[in-house]
C-alpha positions in Angstrom: 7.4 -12.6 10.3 6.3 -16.3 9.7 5.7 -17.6 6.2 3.3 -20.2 5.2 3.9 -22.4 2.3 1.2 -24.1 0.7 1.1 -27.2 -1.4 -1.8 -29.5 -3.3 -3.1 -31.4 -5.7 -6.4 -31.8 -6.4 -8.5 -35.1 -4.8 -11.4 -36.8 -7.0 -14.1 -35.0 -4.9 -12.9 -31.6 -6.8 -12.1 -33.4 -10.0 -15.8 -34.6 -10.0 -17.1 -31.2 -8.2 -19.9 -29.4 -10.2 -19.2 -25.9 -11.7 -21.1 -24.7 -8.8 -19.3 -26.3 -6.2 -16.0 -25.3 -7.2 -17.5 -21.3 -7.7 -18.9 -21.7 -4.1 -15.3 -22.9 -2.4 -13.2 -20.3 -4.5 -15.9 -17.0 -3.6 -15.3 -18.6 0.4 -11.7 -18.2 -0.1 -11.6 -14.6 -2.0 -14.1 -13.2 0.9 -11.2 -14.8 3.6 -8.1 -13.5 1.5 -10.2 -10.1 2.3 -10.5 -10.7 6.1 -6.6 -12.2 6.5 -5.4 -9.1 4.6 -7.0 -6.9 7.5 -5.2 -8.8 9.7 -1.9 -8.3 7.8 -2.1 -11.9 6.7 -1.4 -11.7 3.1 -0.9 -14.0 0.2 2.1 -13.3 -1.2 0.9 -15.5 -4.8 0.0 -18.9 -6.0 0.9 -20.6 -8.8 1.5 -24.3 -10.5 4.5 -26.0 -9.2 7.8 -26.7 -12.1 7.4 -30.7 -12.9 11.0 -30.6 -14.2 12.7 -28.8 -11.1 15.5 -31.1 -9.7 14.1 -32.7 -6.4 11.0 -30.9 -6.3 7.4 -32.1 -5.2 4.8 -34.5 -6.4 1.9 -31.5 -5.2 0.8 -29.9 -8.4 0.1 -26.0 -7.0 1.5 -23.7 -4.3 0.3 -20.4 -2.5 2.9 -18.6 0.0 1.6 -16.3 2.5 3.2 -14.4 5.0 2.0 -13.3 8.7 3.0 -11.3 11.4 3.1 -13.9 14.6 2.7 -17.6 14.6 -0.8 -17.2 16.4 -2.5 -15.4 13.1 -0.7 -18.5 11.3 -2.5 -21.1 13.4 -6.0 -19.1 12.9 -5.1 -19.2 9.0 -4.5 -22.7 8.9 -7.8 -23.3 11.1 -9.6 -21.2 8.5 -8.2 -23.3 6.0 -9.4 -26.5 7.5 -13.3 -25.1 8.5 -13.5 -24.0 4.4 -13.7 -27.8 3.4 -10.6 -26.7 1.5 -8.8 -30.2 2.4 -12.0 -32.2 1.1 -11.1 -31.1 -2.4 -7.1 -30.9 -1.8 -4.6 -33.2 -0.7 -1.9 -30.6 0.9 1.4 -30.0 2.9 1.8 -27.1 4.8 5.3 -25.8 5.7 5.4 -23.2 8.3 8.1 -21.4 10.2 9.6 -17.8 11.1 11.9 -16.3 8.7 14.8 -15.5 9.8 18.7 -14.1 8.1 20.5 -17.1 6.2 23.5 -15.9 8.7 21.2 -17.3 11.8 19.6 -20.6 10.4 23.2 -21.3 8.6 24.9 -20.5 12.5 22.3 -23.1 13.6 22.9 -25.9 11.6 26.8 -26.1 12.0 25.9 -26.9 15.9 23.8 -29.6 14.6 25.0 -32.7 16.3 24.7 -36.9 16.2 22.1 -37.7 18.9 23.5 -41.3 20.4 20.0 -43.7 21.2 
């Protein structure tokens, strides 16, 4: 299972974006939500990020999504990109297979110095 996490804040071009505009963009991206959930790619929720978390990020909103292979991912993210979302939104995306805390914590203690 991959997970995709989503995170933005909004540019000038949807700050100044008629009422219109911003309707448009949002009805494109309920009518995908509907074709990714066929697919088993499914928003698992959005929301506004915590200002006052310790070490937390500058973006302003978040949406996590989960998928069953990396290749639905990649179409998701090229859906993402053809909506004209990242006109409006200056985002991060953080992508990556989840996996047991046992197996990623197993990994990092054979992290090593790599000599240059």
């Amino acid at each position: 299972m991959y997970v995709v996490v989503e995170t933005w804040t909004p540019k000038q071009a949807f700050l100044a974006a008629d009422e219109e505009t911003r309707q448009a963009l949002f009805a494109g991206i309920q009518d995908a939500m509907k074709q990714l959930a066929a697919v088993d790619v499914v928003t698992l929720g959005w929301g506004r990020t915590d200002e006052a978390v310790q070490n937390g990020t500058e973006y302003q909103w978040f949406a996590v999504w989960q998928a069953p292979s990396k290749a639905l991912v990649d179409g998701f993210l090229d859906g993402v990109d053809r909506s004209g979302w990242y006109t409006y939104f200056e985002q991060t995306n953080i992508v990556g297979e989840l996996r047991s805390a046992d197996a990623v914590m197993a990994e990092h203690l054979t992290l090593r110095v790599v000599e240059r």
